[in-house]
Each structure stands twice: as C-alpha cells, then as structure tokens.
C-alpha positions in Angstrom: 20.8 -17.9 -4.0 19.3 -16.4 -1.1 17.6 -13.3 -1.3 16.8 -12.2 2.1 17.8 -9.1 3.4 17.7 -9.9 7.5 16.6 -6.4 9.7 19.3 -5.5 12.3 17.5 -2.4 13.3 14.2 -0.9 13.2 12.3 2.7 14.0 9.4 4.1 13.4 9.5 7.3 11.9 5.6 8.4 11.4 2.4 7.0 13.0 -0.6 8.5 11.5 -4.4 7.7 11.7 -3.8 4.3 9.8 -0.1 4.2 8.3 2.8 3.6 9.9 6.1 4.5 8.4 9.2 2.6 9.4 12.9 3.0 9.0 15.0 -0.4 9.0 18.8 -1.2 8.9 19.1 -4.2 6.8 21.9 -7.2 6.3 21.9 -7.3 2.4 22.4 -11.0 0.8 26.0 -10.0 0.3 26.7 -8.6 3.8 26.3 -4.7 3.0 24.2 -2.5 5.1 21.3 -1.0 3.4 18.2 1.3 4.8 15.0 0.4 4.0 11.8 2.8 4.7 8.4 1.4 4.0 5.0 1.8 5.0 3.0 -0.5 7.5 -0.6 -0.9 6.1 -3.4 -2.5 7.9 -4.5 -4.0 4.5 -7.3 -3.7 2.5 -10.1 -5.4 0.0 -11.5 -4.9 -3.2 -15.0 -5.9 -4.4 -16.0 -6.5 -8.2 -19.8 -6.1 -7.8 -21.3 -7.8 -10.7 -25.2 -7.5 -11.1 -27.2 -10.0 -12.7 -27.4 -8.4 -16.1 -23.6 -8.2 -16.5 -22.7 -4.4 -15.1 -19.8 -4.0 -12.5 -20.6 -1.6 -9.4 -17.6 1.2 -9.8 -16.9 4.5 -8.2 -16.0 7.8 -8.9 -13.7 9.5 -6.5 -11.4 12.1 -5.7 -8.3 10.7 -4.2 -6.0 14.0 -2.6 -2.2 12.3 -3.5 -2.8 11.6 -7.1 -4.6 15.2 -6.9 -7.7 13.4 -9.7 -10.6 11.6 -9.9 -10.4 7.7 -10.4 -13.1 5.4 -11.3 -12.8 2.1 -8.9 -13.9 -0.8 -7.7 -15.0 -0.3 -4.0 -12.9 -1.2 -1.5 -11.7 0.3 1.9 -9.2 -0.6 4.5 -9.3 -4.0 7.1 -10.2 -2.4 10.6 -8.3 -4.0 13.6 -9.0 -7.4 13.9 -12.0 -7.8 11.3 -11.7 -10.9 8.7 -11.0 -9.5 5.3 -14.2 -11.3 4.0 -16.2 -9.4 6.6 -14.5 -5.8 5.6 -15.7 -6.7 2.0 -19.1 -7.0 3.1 -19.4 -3.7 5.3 -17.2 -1.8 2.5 -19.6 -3.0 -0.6 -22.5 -1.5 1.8 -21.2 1.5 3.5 -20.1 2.6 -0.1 -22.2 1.8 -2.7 -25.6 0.6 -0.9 -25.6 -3.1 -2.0 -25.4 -6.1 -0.7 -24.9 -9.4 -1.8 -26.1 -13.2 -1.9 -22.9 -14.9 -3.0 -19.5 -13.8 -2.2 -16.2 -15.6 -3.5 -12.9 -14.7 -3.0 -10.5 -14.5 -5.7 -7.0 -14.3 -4.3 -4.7 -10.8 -3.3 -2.4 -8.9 -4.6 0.7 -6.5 -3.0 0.2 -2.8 -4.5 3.3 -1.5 -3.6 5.9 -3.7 -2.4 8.8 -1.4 -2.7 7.7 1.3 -0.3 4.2 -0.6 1.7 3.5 -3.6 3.2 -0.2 -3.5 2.0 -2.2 -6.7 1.2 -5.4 -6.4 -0.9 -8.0 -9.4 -1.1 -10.4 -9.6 -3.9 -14.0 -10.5 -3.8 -16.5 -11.2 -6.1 -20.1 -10.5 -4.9 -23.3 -11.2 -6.5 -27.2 -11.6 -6.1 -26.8 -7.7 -5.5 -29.7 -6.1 -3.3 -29.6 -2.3 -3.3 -30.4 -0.3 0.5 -29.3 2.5 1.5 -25.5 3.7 1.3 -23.7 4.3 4.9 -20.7 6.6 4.0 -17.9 7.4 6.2 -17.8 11.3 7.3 -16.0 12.4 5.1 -16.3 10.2 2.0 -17.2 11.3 -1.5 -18.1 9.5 -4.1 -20.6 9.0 -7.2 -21.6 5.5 -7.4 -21.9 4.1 -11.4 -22.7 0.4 -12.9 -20.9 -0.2 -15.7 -21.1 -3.2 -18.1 -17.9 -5.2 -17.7 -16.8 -4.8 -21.4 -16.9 -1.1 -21.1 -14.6 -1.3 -18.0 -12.7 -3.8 -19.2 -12.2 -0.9 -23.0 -11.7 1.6 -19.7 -8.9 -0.3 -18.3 -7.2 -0.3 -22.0 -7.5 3.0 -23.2 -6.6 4.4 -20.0 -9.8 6.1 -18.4 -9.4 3.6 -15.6 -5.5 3.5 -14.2 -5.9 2.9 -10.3 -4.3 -0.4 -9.8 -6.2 -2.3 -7.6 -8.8 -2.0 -10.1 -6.8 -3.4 -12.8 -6.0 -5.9 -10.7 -9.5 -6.6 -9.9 -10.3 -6.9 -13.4 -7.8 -9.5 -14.0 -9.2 -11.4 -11.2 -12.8 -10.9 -12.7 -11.5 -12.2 -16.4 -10.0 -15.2 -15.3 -13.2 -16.4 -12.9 -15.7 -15.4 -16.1 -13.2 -17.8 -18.2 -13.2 -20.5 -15.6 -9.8 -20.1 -15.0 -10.2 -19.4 -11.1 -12.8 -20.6 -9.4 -12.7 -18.8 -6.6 -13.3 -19.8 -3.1 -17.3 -19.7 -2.4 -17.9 -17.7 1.2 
C-alpha cells in the first residue's frame, strides 16, 4: 500500500530567525485533499560527553515554550552549510568548555515528525579537555557532569524528560553494550 501523500500546493506562512513554517495542500493515498502545516528546521546535533571516569557532560537550562528548566545533553542547531560532525564540535565547546579527542557518531533521530522536519545527529565525544566556554549572547546555562547511571535513574523517574536526551541515552546504552559501534570521526 502506498503511503505517500504527494504536495499539490505549498506556502509559507512564518519565516523567523531559524524556523520556517509552511502550509501544504496534499493528495492523500486515497485521493482526498488534506492540509498539512509543519515546521522547516535547519537541524540539529546532540553530544553525550562522557569523561574518562564514567560522568556524562549535561546542562541545565531554561527553555521559554515549555516555560521550565530541563537538564540536557548539549546540543545546538546546524548553521547553513556546516557538516553536522563539525556543529557537534563547536556546540560541545561554545556550551560547555570541552573539547574532545575521539568523536563517533551514533545515528539520528526525527523529534517531531508530525509538525517539524528536524533531524538530530548524535555524537559521542571523549578524551574530554576542559577551556574555556564560548556562549552565545544570550544563552544561559549551568554546566553539570553527572555519572551515567544517575542520568540514566534521571531519565526513569522523570527528572530528565527532554527528548533528545532520552534519545541520546538510548544511543549511549546501546554503544556501552556493543550494540552500536558507532562510526569513528
């Protein structure tokens, strides 16, 4: 059975700093017309820091929609025309102040596919080296290392609930059981 819904129109509605919001007329598999408005995201990555003793670089910070404070893994947005590895690296930095020797990269995961195109690659850094943090104007946020099993206890009791953190800890759990092993950079 085919599944595809084919666009007949498109418009977009909102163009902000980043996002894009369109509006599309769609063909539906059984030949109804359907509207579909979604976000266009420029996409994103996700880093699980791990130090050599076993702790996971994660953040504190504010985030204005969900009007709370998350703890996260960091990550930040692909700028036009940067490879997703190379975002990883300057996001890891600018945030949290480390660097790091070995980088793999574990795979990607769509947050939102009912409203957003957004794609969000995972990398695993390590052989951390801590400089200084370069933070955005603007930006906010209270770096922490954690060990992994108290994230992971996080993630389950519901202290941590932002997704691509969740994600990223599934990621990290499968590459610690050598289950994925992850693309070397």
């Amino acid at each position: 059975m085919d599944l595809t819904e084919k666009q007949l129109s498109s418009e977009q509605v909102f163009e902000g700093r980043f996002l894009k919001v369109r509006r599309d007329t769609v063909s539906l598999p059984d030949g109804a017309e359907a509207y579909r408005e979604f976000i266009r995201h420029p996409g994103a990555v996700a880093v699980l820091a791990l130090t050599d003793d076993g702790r996971l670089v994660m953040e504190r910070q504010y985030r204005y929609p969900a009007a709370q404070t998350f703890i996260e893994i960091p990550a930040g947005k692909i700028d036009p025309h940067e490879p997703p590895a190379d975002t990883a690296r300057r996001e890891l930095l600018e945030e949290t102040g480390y660097q790091a020797k070995q980088w793999r990269y574990l795979g990607k995961a769509f947050p939102c596919i009912g409203y957003a195109d957004e794609v969000i690659h995972y990398y695993l850094a390590t052989g951390l080296t801590l400089s200084a943090r370069q933070l955005d104007e603007g930006e906010f946020l209270e770096v922490m290392l954690l060990p992994v099993d108290e994230v992971q206890a996080m993630s389950l009791d519901g202290r941590i609930t932002d997704s691509k953190t969740l994600v990223g800890l599934h990621w990290l759990a499968a590459w610690q059981q050598g289950k994925l092993p992850g693309e070397a950079l």
